[in-house]
C-alpha angles and dihedrals in degrees: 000000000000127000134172120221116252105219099190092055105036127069098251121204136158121274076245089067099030089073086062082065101058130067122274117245124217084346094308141103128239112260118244095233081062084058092046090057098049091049093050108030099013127211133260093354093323144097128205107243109249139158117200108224126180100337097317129096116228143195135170126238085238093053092053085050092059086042095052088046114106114271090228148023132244144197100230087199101051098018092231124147101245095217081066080058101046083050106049092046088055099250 
């Protein structure tokens, strides 16, 4: 699923400040070239939303939160990936 940022409703910050946003691993932040990348070349099928705006790349808080979410869903019963489900009933 692709979505583009909406810069007037989300609260907007540089992927500077957006590590401030994310926990930090083994007492460290995650470097903003790790963001960067995120944002230009993506990780595991998806990309950070970003716009790039007078010389400065951007992304929303919002936008790191639909990042972060799990890629899929899963039954936590059966185990079963519940786009397999969707599928399967026709939908």
């Amino acid at each position: 699923m692709h979505r583009n940022l909406d810069i007037q409703q989300e609260q907007m910050v540089s992927l500077k400040e957006a590590t401030k946003h994310l926990p930090k691993r083994n007492g460290k932040r995650t470097h903003y070239s790790t963001l960067f990348r995120w944002a230009t070349k993506g990780a595991r099928g998806r990309k950070l939303e970003s716009v790039f705006i007078g010389g400065v790349r951007y992304t929303s808080i919002e936008a790191l939160d639909r990042f972060s979410a799990p890629a899929t869903m899963v039954d936590m019963e059966t185990g079963t990936v519940i786009a397999q489900i969707l599928a399967n009933d026709g939908v």
